[in-house]
C-alpha positions as CSV (number, residue, x, y, z in Angstrom):
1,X,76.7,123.7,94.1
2,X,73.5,122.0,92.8
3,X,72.9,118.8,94.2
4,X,75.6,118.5,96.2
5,X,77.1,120.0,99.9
6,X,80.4,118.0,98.9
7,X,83.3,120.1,96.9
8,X,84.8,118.0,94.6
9,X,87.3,115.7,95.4
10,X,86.7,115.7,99.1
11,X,83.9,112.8,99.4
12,X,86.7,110.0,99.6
13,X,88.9,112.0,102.1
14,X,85.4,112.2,104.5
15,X,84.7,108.6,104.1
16,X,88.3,107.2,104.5
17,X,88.1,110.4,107.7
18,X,84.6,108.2,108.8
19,X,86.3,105.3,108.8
20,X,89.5,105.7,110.8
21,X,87.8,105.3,114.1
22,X,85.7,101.6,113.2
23,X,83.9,99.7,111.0
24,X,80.5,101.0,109.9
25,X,78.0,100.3,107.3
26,X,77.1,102.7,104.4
27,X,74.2,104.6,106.2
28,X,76.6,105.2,109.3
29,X,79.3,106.5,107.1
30,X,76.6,109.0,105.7
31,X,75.1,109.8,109.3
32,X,78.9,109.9,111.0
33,X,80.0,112.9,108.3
34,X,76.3,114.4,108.6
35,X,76.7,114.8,112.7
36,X,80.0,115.7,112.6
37,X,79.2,118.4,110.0
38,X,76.9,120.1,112.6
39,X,74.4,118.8,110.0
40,X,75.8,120.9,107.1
41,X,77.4,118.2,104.7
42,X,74.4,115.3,103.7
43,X,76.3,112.8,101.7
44,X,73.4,111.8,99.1
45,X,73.2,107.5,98.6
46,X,73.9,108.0,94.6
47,X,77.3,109.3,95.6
48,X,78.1,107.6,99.1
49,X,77.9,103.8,97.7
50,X,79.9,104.4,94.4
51,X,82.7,106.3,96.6
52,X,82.7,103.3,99.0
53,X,82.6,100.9,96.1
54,X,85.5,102.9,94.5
55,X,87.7,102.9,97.3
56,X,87.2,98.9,98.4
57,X,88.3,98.6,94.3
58,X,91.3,100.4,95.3
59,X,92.0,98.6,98.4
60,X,91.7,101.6,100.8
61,X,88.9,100.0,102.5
62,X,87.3,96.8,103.2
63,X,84.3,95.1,104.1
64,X,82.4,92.4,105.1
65,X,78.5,91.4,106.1
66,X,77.2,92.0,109.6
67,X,74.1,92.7,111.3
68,X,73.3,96.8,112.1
69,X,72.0,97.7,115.8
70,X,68.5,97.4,114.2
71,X,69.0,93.6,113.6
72,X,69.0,94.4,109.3
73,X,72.0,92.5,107.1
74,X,74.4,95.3,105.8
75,X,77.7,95.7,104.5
76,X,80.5,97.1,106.8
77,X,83.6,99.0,105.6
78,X,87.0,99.0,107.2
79,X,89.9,101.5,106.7
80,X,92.8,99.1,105.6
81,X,96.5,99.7,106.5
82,X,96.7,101.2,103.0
83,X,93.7,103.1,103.5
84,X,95.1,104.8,106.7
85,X,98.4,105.6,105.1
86,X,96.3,107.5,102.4
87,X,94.2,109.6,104.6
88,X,97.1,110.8,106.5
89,X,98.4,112.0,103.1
90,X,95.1,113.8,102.0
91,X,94.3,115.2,105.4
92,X,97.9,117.4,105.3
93,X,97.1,117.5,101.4
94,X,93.8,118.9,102.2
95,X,95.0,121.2,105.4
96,X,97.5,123.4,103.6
97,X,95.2,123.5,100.2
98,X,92.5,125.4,103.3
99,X,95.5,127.2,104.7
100,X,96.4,128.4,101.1
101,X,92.2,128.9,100.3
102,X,91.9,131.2,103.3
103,X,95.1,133.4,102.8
104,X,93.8,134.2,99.4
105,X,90.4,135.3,101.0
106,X,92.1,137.4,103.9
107,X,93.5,139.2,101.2
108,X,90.4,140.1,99.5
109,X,90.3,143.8,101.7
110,X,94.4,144.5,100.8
């Protein structure tokens, strides 16, 4: 996948997954699903801030100014109630379309 480490349609699931545990501003979000990748999924600016903007549009997250731990002004996001209720509902979404994914590839040597 050129430019990307992200399959589609995942990048809000990871954010909204980000988020669950705190507020934290965009470069957190990025470094949070980076680290807990073991380094393998970098979430590119051009297509971190328009998925945050997207899902503050649609209510699934907040946010507010605050000051990072390097004294800079930055925006923090917040999961929202609504927010929470849709990650639950993509995380079992996304769990059983891998369970299905990884059937079909166990069956590649039948």
């Amino acid at each position: 996948m050129a430019g990307s480490d992200v399959y589609t349609g995942t990048l809000d699931l990871l954010v909204l997954r980000a988020l669950s545990d705190g507020a934290l501003h965009g470069y957190g979000v990025g470094r949070w699903i980076r680290e807990r990748s073991g380094e393998v999924l970098t979430i590119e600016e051009g297509a971190l801030y328009p998925a945050l903007h997207r899902l503050e549009k649609r209510r699934h997250v907040s946010s507010r100014w605050g000051e990072t731990e390097l004294g800079r002004q930055a925006r923090f996001y917040r999961l929202t109630a609504k927010g929470r209720k849709v990650l639950e509902r993509e995380e079992r979404r996304w769990r059983v379309h891998v369970a299905a994914v990884e059937a079909v590839l166990d069956g590649r040597g039948s």
